[in-house]
N, C-alpha and C positions, 0 to 999 in steps of 0.2 A: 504494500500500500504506500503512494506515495507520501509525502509531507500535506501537500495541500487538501490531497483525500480525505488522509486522518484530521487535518485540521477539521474540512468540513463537516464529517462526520461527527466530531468532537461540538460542532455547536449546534447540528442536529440533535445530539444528544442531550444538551441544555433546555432545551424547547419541551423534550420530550419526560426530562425528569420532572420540570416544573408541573405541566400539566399532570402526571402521576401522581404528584405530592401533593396535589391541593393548595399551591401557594407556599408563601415564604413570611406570611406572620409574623410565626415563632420568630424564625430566624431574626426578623427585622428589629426586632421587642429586644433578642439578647445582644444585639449588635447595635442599636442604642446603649443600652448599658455600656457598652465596651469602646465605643467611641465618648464616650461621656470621660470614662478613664484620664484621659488626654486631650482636652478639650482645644491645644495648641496643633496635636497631631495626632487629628480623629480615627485615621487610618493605620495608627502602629497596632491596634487587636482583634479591631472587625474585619468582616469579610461581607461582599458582594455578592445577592442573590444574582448567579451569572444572566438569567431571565429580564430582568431589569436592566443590563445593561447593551453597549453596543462592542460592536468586533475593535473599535483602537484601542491599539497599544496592550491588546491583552493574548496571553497567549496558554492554551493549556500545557498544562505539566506534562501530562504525559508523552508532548508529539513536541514542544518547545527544547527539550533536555537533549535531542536530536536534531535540531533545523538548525542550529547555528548559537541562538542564546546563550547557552553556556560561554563559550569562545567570547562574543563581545564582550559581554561581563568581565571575564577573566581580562581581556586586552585591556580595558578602561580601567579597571584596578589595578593592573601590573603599570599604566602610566601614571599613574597618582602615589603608587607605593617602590615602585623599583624593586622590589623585595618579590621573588614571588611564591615564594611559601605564604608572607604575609597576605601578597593579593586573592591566591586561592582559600585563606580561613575568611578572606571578608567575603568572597560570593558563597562558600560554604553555609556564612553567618546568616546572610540574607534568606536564601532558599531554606534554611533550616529553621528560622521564626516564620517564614510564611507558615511550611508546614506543621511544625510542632510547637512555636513558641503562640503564635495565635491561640488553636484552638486548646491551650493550657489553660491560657488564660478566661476560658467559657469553663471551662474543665474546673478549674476551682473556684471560680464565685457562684456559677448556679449549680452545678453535676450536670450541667448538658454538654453536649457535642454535637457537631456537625462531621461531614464524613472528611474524615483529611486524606484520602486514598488517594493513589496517583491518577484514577480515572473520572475525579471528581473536582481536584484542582483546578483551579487559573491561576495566573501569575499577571499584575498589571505594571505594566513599566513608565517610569515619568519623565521627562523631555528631555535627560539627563543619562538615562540609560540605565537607573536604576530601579530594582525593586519599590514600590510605595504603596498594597495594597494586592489582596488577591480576593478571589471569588470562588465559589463554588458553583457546580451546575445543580448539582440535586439539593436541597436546602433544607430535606430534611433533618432534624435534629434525634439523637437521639437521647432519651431522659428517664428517670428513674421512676418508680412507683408513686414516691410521693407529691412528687413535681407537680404545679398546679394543672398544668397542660398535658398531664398522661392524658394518652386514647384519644387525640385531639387531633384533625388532620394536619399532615405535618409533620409527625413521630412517631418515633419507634420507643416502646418501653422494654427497655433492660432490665431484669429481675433483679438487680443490687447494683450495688457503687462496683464492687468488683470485676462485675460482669463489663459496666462500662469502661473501666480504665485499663481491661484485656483487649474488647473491644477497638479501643482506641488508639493504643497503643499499634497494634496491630495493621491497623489502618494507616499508622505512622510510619509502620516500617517499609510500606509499601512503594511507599514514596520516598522516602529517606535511603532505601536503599539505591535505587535508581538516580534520585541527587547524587550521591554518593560517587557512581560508579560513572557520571556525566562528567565528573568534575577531575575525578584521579585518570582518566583517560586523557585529561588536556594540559593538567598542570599537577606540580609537588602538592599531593594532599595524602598525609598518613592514614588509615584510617582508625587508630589510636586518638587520634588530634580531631576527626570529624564525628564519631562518638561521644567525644567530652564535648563537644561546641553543643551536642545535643541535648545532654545533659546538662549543662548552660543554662540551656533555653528553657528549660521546663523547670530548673532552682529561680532562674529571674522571674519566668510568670508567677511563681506560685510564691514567693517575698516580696515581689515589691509590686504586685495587682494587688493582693487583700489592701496593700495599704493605702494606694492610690482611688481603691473603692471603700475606706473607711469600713472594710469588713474583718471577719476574725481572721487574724493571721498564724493563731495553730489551723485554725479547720485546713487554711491555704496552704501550708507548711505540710501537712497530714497527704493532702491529695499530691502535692507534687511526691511526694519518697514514695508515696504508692503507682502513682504513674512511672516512676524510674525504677520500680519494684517490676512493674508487668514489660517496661520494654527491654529488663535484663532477664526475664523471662521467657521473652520474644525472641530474642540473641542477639539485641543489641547491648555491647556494652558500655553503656551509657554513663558508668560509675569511675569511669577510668580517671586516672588523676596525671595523666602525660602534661605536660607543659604544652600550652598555646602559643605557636608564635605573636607575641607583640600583644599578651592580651594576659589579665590578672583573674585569674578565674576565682567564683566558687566553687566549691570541693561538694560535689556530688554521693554523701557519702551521711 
């Protein structure tokens, strides 16, 4: 299949999850909250009902990680950094809050999720060339028993928290793997170094979201070690404590 095929099939696809789900609601309800977060930089936790939007500047993950994207990325940071170990953790960084650092951050203030798979992704790029936002095609969410919105069109009810952050997890790795393997194909990426960056991401949503949202930051604290619980489960080793180039981590642990 070629590039443009999968492209169009990929927004055929959007069209056709929307209308299956019954709308994007929910989704819009928790993505206020989360653009609320940052009211400077509405776009660093929400995501885009892809339905709602139009074809610029946006590209899906699963068919973009092949057409070229990766490579600009990389070129435009390897001219800003000269370093390129450093340039490949900053696109690493970026693709990896799209997919995991985002929906942490839904992950631990309400217990919902959106699906972060790779065949559910977009990625929207800004006049700059970088990452500032991504989207979903299917918008359904998925939420727990007690959630006000179980059984609601729109969602899927998970039998427990557990269930959810296996779930999600899962759906992380689907796409985190293929980032992964888009990116050590073009440039110095260890994958010691793009594990912890993942890990990263999912200690910053789940410390400094509760706090940003004035909510409890054990509950937030609680959800992220179990989400990094189910994706070393998964067989990502997300715990790992390798050094980052150019970059002061929290310890995943």
């Amino acid at each position: 299949m070629s590039v443009a095929t999968a492209s169009y099939t990929g927004w055929a696809d959007v069209h056709r999850f929307s209308n299956r789900s019954g709308g994007a609601a929910l989704l819009a309800d928790s993505c206020a909250t989360l653009r609320a977060l940052n009211p400077d930089y509405p776009r660093m936790y929400a995501v885009a009902a892809m339905a709602n939007e139009g074809k610029r500047r946006w590209w899906q993950l699963a068919v973009g990680l092949e057409d070229g994207r990766v490579e600009q990325m990389y070129r435009r940071s390897l001219e800003d950094l000269d370093v390129p170990e450093a340039a490949a953790v900053q696109v690493a960084t970026a693709l990896i809050h799209a997919v995991v650092g985002r929906v942490s951050a839904l992950l631990v203030l309400e217990a919902r999720a959106w699906d972060p798979g790779i065949d559910n992704l977009w990625i929207h790029m800004d006049s700059d060339g970088g990452i500032d936002w991504a989207g979903v095609a299917s918008p359904i969410l998925r939420v727990l028993p007690e959630d006000s919105a179980a059984g609601e069109p729109g969602t899927v009810t998970l039998p427990c928290e557990q269930a959810l952050l296996v779930w999600t997890a899962h759906r992380c790795t689907t796409s985190l793997g293929a980032v992964f393997r888009a990116i050590a194909d073009r440039a110095p990426l260890d994958a010691r170094v793009f594990w912890a960056l993942v890990g990263d991401a999912i200690l910053g949503a789940s410390t400094y979201v509760p706090i940003l949202a004035g909510a409890s930051a054990s509950a937030g604290a609680r959800r992220g070690q179990l989400l990094l619980d189910a994706m070393v489960a998964a067989g990502a080793p997300v715990r790992s404590r390798v050094g980052v180039p150019g970059r002061a981590r929290l310890r995943a642990s």
